[in-house]
C-alpha positions as CSV (number, residue, x, y, z in Angstrom):
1,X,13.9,3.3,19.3
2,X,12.5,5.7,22.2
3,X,9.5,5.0,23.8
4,X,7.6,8.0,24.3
5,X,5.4,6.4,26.8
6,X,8.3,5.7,29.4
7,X,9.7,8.0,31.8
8,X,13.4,8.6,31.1
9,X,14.7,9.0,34.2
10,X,15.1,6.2,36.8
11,X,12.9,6.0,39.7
12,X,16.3,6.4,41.8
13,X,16.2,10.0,40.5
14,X,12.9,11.2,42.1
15,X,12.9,15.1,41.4
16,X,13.5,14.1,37.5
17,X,10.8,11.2,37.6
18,X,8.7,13.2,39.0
19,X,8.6,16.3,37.3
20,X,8.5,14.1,33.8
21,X,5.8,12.2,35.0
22,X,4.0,15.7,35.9
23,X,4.6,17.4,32.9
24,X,4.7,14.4,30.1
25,X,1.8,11.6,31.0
26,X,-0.5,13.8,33.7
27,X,0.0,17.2,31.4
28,X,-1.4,15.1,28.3
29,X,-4.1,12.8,29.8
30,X,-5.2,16.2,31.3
31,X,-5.1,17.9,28.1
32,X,-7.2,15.3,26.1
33,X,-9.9,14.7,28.7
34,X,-10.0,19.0,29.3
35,X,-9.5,18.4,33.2
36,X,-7.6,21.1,34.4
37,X,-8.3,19.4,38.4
38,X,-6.2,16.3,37.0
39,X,-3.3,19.1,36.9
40,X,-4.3,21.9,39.2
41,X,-2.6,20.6,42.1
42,X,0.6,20.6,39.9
43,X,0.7,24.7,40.0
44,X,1.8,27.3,42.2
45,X,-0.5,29.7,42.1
46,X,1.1,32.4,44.3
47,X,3.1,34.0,41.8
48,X,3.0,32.4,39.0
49,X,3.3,33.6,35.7
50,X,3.6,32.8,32.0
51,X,5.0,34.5,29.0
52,X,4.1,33.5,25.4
53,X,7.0,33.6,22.6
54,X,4.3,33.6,20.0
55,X,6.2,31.5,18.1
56,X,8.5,33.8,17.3
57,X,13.0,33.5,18.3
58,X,13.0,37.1,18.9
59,X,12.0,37.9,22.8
60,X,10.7,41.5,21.6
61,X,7.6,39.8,20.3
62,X,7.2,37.8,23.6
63,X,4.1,38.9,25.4
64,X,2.8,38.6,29.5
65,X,0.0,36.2,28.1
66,X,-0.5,34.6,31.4
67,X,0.0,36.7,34.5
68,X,-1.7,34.3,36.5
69,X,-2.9,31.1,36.8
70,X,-6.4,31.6,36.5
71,X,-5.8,33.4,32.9
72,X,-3.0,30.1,32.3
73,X,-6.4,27.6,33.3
74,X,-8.7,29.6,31.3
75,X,-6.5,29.3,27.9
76,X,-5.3,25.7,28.7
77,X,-9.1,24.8,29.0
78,X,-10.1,26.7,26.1
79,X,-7.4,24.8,23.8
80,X,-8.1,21.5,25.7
81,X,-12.1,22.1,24.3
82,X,-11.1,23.1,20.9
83,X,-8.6,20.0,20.5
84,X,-11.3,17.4,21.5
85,X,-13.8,19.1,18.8
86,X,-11.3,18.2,16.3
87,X,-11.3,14.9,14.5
88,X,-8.4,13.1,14.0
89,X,-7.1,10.1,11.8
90,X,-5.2,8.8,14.5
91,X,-5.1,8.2,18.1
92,X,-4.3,11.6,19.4
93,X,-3.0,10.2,22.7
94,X,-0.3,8.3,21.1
95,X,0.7,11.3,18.8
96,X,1.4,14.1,21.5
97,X,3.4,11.5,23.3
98,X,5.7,10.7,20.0
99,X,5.8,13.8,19.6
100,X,6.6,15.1,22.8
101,X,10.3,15.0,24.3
102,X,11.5,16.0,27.6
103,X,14.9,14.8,28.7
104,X,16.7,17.9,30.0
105,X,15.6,18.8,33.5
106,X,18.5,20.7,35.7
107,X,17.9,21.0,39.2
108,X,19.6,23.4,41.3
109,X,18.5,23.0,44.9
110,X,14.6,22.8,45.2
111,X,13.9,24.9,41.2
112,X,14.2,23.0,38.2
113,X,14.2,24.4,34.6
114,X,12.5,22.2,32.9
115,X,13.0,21.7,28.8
116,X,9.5,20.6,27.2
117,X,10.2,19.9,23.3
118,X,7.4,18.6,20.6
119,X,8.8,18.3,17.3
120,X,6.1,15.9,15.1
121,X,2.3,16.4,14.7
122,X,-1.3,14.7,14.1
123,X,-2.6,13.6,11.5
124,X,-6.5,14.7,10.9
125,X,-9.3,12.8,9.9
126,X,-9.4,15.1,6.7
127,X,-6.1,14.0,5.4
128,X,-3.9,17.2,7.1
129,X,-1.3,17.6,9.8
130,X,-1.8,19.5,12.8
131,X,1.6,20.7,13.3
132,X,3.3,20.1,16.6
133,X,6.4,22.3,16.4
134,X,7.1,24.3,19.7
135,X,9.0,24.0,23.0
136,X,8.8,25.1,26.7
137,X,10.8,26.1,29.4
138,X,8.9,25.3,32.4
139,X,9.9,27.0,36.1
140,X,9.6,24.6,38.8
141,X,10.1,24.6,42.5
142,X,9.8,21.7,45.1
143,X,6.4,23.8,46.8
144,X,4.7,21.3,50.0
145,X,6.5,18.0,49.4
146,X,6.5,18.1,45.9
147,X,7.4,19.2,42.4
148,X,5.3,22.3,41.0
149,X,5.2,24.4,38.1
150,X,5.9,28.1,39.0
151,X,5.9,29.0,35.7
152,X,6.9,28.9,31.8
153,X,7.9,30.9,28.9
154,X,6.4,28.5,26.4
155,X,5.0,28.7,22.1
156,X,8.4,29.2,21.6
157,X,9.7,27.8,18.0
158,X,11.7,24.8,17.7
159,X,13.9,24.6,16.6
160,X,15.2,27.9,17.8
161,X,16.6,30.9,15.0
């Protein structure tokens, strides 16, 4: 059985340790708490950019949701907000992690394409599921000594088609 709390990759493999450590444990302890400075530093701002799929396997229903960082942080807080108004049934931390999978990072050079994958849900205190079924291809580049996120095309379904 996988345990969604442990990194995947060996420490031996930095840039993969790294960037899962980044986008897995920081991403979702950010996320619960709603402090985007617990992830800013893990962003390129200079250029970045971020399309929605909306959900939706055909990339003519894609849209330019995020053409910067500050409109990324704005929505990312805004979800982060709404998320900790909820109330669930379980311990919201450990869902996102079982329900969260990244174990396909390729690295060419210093840019990674990153393959972010949550397939599961959590369970609310009113007896529902929050459905967690969506997957992200993050852009990242070694930026100033270290991993960063250039960018995504993310809410895409998953599976895919």
């Amino acid at each position: 059985m996988r345990d969604p709390y442990r990194n995947p990759f060996p420490e031996s493999d930095e840039a993969r340790h790294a960037i899962w450590d980044m986008l897995v444990t920081r991403d979702i302890d950010a996320f619960i708490a709603a402090d985007w400075g617990m992830v800013e530093g893990d962003f390129i701002a200079e250029g970045f950019l971020g399309i929605s799929g909306n959900r939706d396997p055909n990339p003519d229903k894609w849209t330019l949701a995020f053409p910067t960082l500050a409109a990324y942080r704005d929505e990312w807080l805004s979800q982060a907000r709404d998320f900790q108004a909820q109330s669930y049934g379980e311990d919201p931390r450990n869902a996102i992690f079982t329900t969260t999978r990244l174990e396909e990072i390729e690295i060419s050079g210093e840019t990674a394409l990153v393959r972010k994958k949550f397939d599961g849900g959590i369970m609310k205190r009113d007896g529902t599921l929050d459905v967690m079924k969506w997957q992200t291809l993050y852009y990242c580049r070694l930026h100033e000594g270290g991993w960063k996120i250039s960018g995504f095309t993310g809410y895409l379904p998953y599976p895919m088609g």
